[in-house]
Each structure stands twice: as structure tokens, then as C-alpha cells.
PDB file as gemmi writes it, atoms N, CA and C in Angstrom:
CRYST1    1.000    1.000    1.000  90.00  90.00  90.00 P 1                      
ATOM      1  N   UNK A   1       0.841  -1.167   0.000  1.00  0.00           N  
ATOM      2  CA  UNK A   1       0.000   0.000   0.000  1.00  0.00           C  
ATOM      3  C   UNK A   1       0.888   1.233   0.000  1.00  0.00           C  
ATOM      4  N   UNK A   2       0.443   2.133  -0.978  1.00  0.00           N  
ATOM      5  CA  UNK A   2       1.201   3.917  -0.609  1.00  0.00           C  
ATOM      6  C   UNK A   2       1.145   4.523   0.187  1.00  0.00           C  
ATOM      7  N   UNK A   3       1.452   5.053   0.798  1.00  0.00           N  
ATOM      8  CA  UNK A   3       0.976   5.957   1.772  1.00  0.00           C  
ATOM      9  C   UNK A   3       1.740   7.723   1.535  1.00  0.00           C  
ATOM     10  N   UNK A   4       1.174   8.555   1.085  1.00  0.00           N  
ATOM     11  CA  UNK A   4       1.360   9.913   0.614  1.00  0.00           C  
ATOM     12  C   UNK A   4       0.973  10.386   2.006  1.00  0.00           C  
ATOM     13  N   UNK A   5       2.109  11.247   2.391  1.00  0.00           N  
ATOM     14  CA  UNK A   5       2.406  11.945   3.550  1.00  0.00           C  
ATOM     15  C   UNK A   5       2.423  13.418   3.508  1.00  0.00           C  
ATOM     16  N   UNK A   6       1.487  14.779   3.946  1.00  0.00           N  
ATOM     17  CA  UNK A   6       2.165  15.683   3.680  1.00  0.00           C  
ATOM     18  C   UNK A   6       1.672  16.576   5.028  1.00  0.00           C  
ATOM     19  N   UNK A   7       2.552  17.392   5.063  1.00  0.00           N  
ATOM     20  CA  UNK A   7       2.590  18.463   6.273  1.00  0.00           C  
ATOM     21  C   UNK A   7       2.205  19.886   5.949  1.00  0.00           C  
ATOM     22  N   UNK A   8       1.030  20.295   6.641  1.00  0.00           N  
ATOM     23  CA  UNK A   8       0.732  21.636   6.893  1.00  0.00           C  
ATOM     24  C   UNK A   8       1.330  22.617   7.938  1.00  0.00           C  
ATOM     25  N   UNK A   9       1.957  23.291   7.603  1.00  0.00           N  
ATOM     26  CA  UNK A   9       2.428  24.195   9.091  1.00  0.00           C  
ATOM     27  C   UNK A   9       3.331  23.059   9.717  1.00  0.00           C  
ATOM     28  N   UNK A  10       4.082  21.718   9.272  1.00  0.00           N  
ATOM     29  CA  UNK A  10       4.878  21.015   9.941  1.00  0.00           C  
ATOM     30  C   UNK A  10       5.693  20.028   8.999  1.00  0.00           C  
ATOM     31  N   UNK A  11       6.929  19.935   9.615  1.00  0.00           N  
ATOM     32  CA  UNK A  11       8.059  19.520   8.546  1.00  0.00           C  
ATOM     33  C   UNK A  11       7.902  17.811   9.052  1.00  0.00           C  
ATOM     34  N   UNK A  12       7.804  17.130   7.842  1.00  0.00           N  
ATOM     35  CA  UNK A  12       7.275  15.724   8.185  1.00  0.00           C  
ATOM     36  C   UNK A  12       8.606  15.436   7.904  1.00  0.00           C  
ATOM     37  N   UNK A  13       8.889  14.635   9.333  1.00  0.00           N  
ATOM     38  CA  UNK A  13      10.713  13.959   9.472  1.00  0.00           C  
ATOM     39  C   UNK A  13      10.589  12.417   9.141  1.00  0.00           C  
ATOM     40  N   UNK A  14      11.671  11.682   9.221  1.00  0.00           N  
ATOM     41  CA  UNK A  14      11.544  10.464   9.287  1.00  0.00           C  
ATOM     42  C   UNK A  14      11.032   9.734   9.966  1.00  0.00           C  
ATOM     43  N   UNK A  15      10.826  10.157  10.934  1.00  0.00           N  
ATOM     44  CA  UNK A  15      10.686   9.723  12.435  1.00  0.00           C  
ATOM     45  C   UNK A  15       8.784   9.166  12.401  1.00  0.00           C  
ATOM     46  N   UNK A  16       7.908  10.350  11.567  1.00  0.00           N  
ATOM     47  CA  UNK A  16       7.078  10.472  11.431  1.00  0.00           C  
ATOM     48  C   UNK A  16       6.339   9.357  10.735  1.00  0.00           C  
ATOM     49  N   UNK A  17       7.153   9.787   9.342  1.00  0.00           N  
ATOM     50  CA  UNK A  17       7.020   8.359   8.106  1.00  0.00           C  
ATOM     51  C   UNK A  17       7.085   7.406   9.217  1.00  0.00           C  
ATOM     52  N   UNK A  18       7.811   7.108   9.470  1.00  0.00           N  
ATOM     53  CA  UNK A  18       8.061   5.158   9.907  1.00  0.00           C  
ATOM     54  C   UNK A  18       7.005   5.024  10.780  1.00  0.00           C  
ATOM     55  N   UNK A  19       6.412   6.140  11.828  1.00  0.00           N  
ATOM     56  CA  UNK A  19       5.390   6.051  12.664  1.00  0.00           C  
ATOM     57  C   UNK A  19       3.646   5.631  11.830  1.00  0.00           C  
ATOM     58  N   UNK A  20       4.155   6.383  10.577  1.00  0.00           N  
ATOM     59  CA  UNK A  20       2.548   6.510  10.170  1.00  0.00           C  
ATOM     60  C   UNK A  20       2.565   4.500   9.242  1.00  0.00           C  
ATOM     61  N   UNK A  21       3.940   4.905   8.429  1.00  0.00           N  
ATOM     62  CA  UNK A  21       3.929   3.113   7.706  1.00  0.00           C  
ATOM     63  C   UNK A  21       3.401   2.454   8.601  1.00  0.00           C  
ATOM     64  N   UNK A  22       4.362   2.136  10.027  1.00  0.00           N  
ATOM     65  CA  UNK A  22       4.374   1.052  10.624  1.00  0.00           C  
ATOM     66  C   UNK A  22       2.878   1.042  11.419  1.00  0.00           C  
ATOM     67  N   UNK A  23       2.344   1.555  11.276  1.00  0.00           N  
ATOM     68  CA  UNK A  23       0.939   1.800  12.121  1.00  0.00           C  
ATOM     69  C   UNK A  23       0.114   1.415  10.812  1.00  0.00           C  
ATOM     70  N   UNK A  24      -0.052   2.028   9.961  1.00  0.00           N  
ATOM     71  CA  UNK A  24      -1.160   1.873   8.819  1.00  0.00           C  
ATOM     72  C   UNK A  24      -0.306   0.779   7.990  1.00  0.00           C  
ATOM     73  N   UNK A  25       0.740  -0.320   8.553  1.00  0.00           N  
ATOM     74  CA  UNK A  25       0.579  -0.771   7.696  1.00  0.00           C  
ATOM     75  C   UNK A  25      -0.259  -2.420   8.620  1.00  0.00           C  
ATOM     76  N   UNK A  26      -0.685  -2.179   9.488  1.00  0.00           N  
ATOM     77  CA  UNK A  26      -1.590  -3.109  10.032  1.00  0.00           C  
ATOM     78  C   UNK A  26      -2.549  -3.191   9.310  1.00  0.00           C  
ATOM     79  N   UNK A  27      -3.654  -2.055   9.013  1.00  0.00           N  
ATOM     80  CA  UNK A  27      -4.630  -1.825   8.187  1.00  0.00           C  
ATOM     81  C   UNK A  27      -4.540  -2.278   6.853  1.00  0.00           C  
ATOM     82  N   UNK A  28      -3.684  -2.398   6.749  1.00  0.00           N  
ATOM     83  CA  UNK A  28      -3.539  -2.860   4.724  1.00  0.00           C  
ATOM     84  C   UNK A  28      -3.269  -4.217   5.253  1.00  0.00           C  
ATOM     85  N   UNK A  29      -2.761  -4.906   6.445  1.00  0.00           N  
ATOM     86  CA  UNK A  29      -3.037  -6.520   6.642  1.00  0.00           C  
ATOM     87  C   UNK A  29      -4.418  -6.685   6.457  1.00  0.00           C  
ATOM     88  N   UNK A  30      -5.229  -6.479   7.000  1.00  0.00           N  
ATOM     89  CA  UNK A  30      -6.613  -6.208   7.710  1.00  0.00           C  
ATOM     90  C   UNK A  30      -7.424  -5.778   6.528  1.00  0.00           C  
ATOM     91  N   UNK A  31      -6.984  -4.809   4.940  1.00  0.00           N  
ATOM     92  CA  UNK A  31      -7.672  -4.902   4.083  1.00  0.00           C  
ATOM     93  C   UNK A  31      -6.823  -4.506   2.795  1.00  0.00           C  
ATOM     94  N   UNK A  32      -6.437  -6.190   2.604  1.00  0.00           N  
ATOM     95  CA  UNK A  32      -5.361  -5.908   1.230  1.00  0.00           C  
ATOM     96  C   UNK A  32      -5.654  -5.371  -0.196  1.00  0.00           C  
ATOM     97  N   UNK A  33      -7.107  -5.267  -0.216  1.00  0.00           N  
ATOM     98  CA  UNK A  33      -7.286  -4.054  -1.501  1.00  0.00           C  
ATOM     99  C   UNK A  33      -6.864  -2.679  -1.351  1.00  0.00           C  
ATOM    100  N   UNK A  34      -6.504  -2.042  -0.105  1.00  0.00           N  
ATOM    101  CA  UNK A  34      -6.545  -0.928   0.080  1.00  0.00           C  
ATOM    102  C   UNK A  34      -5.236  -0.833  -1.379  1.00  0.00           C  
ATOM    103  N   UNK A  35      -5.482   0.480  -2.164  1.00  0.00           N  
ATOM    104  CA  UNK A  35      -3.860   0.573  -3.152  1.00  0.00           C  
ATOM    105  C   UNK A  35      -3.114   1.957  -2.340  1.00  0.00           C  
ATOM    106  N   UNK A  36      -3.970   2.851  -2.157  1.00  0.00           N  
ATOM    107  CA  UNK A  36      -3.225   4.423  -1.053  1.00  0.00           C  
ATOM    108  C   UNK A  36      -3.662   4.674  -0.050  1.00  0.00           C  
ATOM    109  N   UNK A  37      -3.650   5.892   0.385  1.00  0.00           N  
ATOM    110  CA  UNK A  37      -3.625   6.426   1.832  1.00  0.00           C  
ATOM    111  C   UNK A  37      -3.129   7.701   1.201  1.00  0.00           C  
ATOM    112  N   UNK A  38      -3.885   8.581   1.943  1.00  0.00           N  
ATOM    113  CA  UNK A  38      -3.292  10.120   1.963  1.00  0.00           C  
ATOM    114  C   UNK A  38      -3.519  10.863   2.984  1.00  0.00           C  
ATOM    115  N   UNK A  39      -2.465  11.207   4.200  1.00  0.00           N  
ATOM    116  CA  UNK A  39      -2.077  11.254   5.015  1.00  0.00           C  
ATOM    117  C   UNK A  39      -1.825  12.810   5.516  1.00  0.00           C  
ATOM    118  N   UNK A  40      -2.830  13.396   5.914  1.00  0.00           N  
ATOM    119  CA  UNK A  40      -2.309  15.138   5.614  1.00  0.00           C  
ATOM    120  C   UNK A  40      -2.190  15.665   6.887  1.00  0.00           C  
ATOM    121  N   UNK A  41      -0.889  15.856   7.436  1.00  0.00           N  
ATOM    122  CA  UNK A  41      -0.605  16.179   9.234  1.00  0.00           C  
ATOM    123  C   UNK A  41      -0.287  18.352   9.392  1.00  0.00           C  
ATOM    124  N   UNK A  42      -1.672  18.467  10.181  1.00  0.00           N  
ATOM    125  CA  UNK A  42      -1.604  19.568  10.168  1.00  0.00           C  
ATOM    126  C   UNK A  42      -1.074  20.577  12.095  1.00  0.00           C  
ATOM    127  N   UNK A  43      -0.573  21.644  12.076  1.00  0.00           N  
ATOM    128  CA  UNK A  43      -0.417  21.667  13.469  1.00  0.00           C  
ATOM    129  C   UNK A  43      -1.067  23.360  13.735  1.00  0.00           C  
ATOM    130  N   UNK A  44      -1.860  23.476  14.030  1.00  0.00           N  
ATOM    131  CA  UNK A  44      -2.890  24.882  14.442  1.00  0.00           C  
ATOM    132  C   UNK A  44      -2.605  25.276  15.782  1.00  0.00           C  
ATOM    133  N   UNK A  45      -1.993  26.390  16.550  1.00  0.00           N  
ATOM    134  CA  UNK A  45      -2.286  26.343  17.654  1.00  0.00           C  
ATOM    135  C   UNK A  45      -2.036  25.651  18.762  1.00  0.00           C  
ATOM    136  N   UNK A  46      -0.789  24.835  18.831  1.00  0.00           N  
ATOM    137  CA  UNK A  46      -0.282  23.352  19.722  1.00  0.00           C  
ATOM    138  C   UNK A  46      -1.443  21.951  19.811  1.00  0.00           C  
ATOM    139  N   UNK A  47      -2.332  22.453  18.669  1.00  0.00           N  
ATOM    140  CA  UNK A  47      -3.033  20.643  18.277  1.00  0.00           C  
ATOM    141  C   UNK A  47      -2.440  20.085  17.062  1.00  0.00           C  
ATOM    142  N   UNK A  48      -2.809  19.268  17.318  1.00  0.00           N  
ATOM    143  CA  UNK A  48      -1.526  18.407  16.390  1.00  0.00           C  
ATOM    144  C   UNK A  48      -3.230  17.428  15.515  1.00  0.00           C  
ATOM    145  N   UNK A  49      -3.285  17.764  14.315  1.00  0.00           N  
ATOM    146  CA  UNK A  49      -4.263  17.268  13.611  1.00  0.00           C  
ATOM    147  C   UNK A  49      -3.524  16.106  12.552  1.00  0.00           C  
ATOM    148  N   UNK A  50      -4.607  14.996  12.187  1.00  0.00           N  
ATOM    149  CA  UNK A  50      -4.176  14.195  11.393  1.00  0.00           C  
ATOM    150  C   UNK A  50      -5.364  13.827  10.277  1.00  0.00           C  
ATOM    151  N   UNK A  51      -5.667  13.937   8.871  1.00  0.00           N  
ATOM    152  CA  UNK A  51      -6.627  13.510   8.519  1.00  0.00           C  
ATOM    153  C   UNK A  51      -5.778  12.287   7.385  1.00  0.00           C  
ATOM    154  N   UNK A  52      -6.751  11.356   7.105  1.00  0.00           N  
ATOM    155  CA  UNK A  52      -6.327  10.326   6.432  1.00  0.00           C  
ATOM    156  C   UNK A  52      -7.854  10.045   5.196  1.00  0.00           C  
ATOM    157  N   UNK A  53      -7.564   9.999   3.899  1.00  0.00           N  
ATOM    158  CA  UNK A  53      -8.352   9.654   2.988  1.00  0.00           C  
ATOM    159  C   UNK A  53      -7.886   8.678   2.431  1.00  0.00           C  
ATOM    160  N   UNK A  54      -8.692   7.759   2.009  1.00  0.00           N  
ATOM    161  CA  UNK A  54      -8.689   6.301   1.232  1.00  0.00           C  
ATOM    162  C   UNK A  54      -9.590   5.990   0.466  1.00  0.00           C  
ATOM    163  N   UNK A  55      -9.702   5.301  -0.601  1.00  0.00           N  
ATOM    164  CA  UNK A  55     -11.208   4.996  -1.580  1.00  0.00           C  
ATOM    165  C   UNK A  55     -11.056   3.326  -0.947  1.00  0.00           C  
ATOM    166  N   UNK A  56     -12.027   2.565  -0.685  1.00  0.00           N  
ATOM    167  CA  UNK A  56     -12.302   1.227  -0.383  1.00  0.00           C  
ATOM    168  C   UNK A  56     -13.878   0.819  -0.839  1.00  0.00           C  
ATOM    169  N   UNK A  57     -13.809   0.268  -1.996  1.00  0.00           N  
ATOM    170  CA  UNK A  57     -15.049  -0.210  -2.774  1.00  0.00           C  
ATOM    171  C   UNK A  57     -15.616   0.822  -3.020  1.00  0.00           C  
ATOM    172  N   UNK A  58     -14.962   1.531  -4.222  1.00  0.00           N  
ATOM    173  CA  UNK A  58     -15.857   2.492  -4.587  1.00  0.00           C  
ATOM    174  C   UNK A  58     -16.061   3.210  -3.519  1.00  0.00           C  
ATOM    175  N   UNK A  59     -15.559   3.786  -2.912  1.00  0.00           N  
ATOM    176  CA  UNK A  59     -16.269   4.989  -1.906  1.00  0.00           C  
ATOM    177  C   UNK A  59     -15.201   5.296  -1.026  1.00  0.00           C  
ATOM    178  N   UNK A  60     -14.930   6.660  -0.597  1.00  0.00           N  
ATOM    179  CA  UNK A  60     -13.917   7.362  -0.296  1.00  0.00           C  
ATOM    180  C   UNK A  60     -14.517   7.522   1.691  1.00  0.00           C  
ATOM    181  N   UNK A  61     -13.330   6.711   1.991  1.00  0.00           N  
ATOM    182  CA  UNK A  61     -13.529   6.675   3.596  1.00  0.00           C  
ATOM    183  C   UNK A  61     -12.212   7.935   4.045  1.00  0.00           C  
ATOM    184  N   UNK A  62     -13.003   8.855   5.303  1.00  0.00           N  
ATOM    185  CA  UNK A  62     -11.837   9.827   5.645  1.00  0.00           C  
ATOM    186  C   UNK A  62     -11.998   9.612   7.086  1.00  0.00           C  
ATOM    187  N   UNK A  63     -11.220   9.872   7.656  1.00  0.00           N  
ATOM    188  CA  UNK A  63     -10.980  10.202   9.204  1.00  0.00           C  
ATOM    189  C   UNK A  63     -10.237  11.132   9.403  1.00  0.00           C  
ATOM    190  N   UNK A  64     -10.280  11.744  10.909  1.00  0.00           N  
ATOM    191  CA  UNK A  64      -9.447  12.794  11.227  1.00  0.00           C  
ATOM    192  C   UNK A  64      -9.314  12.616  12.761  1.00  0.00           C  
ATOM    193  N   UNK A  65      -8.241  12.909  13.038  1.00  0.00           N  
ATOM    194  CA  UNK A  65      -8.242  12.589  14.951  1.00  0.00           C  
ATOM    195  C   UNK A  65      -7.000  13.740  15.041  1.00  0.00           C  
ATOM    196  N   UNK A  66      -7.277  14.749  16.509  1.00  0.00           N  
ATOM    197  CA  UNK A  66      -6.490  15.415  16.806  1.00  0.00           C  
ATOM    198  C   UNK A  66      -5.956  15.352  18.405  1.00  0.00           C  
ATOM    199  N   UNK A  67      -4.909  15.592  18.973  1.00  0.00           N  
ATOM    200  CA  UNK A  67      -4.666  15.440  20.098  1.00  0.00           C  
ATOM    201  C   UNK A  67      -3.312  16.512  20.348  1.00  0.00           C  
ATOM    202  N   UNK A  68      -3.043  16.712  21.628  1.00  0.00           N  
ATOM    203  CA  UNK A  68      -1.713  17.412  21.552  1.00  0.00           C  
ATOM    204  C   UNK A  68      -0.595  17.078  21.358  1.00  0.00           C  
ATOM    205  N   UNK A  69      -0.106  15.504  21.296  1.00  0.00           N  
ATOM    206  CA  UNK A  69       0.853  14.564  20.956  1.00  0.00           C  
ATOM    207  C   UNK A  69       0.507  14.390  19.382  1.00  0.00           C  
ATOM    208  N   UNK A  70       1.046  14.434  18.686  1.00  0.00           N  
ATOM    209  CA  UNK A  70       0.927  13.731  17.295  1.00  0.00           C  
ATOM    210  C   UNK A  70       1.112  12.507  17.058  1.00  0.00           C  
ATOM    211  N   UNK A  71       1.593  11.732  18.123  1.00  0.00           N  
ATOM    212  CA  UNK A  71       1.807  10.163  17.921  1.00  0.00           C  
ATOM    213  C   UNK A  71       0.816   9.666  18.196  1.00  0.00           C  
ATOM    214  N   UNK A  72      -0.021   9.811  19.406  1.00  0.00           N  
ATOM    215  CA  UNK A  72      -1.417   9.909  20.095  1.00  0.00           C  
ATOM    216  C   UNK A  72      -2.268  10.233  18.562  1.00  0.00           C  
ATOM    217  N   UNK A  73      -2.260  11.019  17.963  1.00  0.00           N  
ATOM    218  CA  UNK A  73      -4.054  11.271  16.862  1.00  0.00           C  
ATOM    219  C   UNK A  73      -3.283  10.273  16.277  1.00  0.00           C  
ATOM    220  N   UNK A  74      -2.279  10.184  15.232  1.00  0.00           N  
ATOM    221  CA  UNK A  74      -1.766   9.035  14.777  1.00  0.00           C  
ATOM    222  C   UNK A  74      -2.948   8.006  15.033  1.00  0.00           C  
ATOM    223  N   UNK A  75      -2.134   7.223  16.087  1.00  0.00           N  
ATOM    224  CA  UNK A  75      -2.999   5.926  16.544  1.00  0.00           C  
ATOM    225  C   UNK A  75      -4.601   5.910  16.837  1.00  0.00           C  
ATOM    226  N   UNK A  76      -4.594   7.237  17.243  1.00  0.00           N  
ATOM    227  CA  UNK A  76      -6.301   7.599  17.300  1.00  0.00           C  
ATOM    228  C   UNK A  76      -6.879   7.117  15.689  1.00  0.00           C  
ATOM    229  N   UNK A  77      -6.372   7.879  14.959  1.00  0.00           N  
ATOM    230  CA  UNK A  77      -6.699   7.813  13.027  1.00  0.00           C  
ATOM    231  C   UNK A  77      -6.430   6.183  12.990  1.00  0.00           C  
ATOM    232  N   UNK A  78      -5.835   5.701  13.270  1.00  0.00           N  
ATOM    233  CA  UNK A  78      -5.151   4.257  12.662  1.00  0.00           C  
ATOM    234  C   UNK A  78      -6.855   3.462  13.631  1.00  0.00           C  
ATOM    235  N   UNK A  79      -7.118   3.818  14.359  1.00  0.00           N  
ATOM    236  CA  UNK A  79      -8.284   3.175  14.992  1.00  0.00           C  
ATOM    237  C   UNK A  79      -9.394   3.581  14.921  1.00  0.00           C  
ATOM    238  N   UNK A  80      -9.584   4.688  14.022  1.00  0.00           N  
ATOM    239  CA  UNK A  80     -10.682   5.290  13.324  1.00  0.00           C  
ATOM    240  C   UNK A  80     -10.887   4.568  11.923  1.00  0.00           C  
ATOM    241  N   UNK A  81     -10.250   5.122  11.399  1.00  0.00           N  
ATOM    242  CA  UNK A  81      -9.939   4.205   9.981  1.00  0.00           C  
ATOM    243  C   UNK A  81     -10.327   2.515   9.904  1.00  0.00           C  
ATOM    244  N   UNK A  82      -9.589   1.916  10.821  1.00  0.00           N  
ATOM    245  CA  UNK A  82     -10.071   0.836  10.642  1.00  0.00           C  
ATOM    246  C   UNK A  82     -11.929  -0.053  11.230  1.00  0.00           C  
ATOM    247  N   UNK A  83     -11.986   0.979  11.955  1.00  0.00           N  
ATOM    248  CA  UNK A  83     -13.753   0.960  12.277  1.00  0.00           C  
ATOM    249  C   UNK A  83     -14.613   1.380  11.116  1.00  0.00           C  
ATOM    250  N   UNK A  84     -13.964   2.554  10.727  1.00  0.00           N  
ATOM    251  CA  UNK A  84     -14.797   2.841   9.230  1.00  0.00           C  
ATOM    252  C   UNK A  84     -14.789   2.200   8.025  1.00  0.00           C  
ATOM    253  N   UNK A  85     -13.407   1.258   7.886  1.00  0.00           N  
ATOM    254  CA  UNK A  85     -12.980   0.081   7.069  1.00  0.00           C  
ATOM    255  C   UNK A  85     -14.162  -0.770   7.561  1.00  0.00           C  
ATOM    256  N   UNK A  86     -14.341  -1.337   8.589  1.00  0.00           N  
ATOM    257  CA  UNK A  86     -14.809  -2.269   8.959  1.00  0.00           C  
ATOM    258  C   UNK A  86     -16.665  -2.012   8.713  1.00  0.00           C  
ATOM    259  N   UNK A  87     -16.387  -1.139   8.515  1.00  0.00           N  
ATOM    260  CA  UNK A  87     -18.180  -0.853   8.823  1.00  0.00           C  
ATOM    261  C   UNK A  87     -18.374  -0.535   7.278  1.00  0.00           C  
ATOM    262  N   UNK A  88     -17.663  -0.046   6.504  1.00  0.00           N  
ATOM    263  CA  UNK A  88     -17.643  -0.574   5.018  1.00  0.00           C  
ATOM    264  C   UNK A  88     -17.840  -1.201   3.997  1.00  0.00           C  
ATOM    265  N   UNK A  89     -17.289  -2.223   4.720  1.00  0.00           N  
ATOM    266  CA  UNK A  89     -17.259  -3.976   4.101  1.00  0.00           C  
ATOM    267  C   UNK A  89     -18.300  -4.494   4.621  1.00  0.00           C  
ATOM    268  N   UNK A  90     -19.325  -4.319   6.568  1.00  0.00           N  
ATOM    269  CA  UNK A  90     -20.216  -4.523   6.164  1.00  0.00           C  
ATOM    270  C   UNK A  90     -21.149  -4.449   5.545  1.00  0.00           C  
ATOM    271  N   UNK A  91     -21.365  -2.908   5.226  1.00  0.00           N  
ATOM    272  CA  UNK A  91     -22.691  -2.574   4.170  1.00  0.00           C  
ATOM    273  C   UNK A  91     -22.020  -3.452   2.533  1.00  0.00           C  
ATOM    274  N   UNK A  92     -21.227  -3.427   2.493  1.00  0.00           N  
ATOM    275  CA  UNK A  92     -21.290  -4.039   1.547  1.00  0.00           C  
ATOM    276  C   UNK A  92     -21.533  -5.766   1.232  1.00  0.00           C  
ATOM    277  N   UNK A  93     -21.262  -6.279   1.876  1.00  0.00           N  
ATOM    278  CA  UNK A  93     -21.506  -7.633   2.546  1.00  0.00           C  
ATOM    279  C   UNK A  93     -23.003  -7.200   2.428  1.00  0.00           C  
ATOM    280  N   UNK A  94     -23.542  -6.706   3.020  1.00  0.00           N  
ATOM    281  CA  UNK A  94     -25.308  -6.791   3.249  1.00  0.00           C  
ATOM    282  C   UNK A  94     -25.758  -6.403   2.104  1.00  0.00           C  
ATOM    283  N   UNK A  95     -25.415  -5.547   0.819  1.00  0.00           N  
ATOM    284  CA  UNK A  95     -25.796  -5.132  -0.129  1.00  0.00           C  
ATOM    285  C   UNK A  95     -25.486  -6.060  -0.761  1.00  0.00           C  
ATOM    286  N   UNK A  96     -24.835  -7.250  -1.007  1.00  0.00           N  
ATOM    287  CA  UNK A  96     -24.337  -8.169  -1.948  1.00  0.00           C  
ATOM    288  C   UNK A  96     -25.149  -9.221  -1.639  1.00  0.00           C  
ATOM    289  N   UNK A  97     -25.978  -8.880  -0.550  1.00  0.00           N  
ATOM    290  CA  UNK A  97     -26.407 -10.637   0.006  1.00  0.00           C  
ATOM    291  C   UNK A  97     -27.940  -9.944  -0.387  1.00  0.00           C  
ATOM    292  N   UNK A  98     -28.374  -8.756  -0.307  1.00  0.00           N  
ATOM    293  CA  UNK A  98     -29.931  -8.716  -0.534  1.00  0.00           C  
ATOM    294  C   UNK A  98     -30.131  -8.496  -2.361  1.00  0.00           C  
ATOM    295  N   UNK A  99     -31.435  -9.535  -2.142  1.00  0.00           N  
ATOM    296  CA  UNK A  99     -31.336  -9.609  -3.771  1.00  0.00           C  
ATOM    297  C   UNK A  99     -32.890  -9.114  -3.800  1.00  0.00           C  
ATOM    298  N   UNK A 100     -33.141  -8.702  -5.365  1.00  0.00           N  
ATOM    299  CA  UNK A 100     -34.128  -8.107  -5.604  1.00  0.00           C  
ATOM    300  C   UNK A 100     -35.493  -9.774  -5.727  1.00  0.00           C  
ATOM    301  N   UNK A 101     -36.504  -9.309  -4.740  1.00  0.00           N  
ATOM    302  CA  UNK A 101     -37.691 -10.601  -5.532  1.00  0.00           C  
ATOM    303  C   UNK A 101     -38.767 -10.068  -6.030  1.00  0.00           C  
ATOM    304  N   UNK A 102     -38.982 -11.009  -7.379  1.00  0.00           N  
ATOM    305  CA  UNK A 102     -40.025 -10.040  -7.921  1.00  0.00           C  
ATOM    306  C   UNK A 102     -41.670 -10.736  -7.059  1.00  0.00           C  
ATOM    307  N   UNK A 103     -42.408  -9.702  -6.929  1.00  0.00           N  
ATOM    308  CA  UNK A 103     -43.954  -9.690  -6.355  1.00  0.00           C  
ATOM    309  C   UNK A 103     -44.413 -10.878  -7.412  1.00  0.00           C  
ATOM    310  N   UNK A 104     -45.204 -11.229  -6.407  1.00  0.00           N  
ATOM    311  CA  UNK A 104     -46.329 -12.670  -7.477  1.00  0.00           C  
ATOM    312  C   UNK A 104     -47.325 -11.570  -8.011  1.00  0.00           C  
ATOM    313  N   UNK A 105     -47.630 -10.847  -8.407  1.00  0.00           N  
ATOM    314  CA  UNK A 105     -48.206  -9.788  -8.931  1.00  0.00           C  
ATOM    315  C   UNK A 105     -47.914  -9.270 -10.616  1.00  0.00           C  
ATOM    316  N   UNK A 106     -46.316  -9.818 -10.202  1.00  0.00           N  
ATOM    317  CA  UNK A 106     -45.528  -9.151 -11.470  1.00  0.00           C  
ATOM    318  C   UNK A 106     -45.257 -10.616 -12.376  1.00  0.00           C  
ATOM    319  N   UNK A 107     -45.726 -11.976 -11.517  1.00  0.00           N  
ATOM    320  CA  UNK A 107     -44.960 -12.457 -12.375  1.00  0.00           C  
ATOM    321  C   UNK A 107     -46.052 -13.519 -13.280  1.00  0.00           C  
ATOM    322  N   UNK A 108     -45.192 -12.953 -14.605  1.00  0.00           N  
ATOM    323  CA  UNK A 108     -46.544 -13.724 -16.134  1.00  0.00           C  
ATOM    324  C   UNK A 108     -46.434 -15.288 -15.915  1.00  0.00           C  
ATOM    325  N   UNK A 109     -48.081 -15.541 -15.971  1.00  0.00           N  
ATOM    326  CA  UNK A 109     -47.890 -16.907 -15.972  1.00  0.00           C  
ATOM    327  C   UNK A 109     -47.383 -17.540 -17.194  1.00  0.00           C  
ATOM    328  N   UNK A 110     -47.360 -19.045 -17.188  1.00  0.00           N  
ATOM    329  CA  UNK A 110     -46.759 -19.742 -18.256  1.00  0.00           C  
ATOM    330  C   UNK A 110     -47.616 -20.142 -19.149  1.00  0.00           C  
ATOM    331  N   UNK A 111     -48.605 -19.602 -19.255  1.00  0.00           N  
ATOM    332  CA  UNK A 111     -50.026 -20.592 -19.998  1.00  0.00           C  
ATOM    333  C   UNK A 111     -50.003 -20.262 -21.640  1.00  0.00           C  
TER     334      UNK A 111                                                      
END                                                                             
């Protein structure tokens, strides 16, 4: 999985990268279609913001978690994300399993 990293108002070090891989790269165990991640770390005021966008089946899942530690929203996002992953795949699971029946109303006899 990619993971595109970028910093608002903050210089994204190495230190950071390896924090965000090694954390999100649990999530890409957990859902190996994921192909990116876009990772946008912002700092306002001594909060330390994190938002994360992903497309997973057609549809664009985002989270955002802020805290005064940046390692802290990190892991906050990494446990957001994967609830919203998860709750994803169920609607989709339930949309794949309900099928359309047609009404005995609609349906022509054989005569």
C-alpha cells in the first residue's frame, strides 16, 4: 500500500514516516485491496491534527483525529480508519447478500 504523507504548518521527518507506515501498515493486513492512503498532518495552535483519505469499494472513507501529541491522533486515526474500514465492508456484505424478488403480482404466468 502507498501511503502519501504531507505536512501543513509542519516539517514531516523520518521519524514520522516510519510512525505513520508502521501503524497503517496493520490496516492494509486487515484490508489488502486498500492501493493508497493520503495522510495530511496539520499543526494549528499546539493541536496536532491528522486527517487520512482512502477509496475502499468504490467509496472514499476519511478520518481525522487530533490530540496534543501527534503520535497519540496518529494511533487515534489508525483506529478510526479501521472501524470505518470495517463498517464498510459490512454494508457491503449486506448489499451483496440482498437480492431483488419479484412480487407474485408481477410475475406472467406460463399458460
Amino acid at each position: 500500500m502507498k501511503i502519501n504523507i504531507s505536512g501543513h504548518h509542519i516539517e514531516v521527518t523520518e521519524a514520522i514516516t516510519e510512525v505513520i507506515n508502521s501503524k497503517f501498515k496493520k490496516v492494509a493486513n486487515h484490508f489488502p485491496s486498500l492501493m493508497s492512503l493520503e495522510a495530511i498532518l496539520t499543526v494549528d495552535k499546539n493541536v496536532q491534527k491528522i486527517e487520512v483519505v482512502t477509496n475502499y469499494e468504490n467509496q472514499q472513507v476519511a478520518v481525522s483525529a487530533h490530540d496534543d501529541d501527534l503520535y497519540v491522533a496518529i494511533g487515534n486515526s489508525v483506529k478510526k480508519m479501521e472501524a470505518a474500514l470495517q463498517h464498510r465492508k459490512g454494508v457491503v456484505k449486506a448489499n451483496r447478500n440482498n437480492k431483488y424478488e419479484v412480487p407474485q403480482s408481477e410475475l406472467v404466468s406460463g399458460a
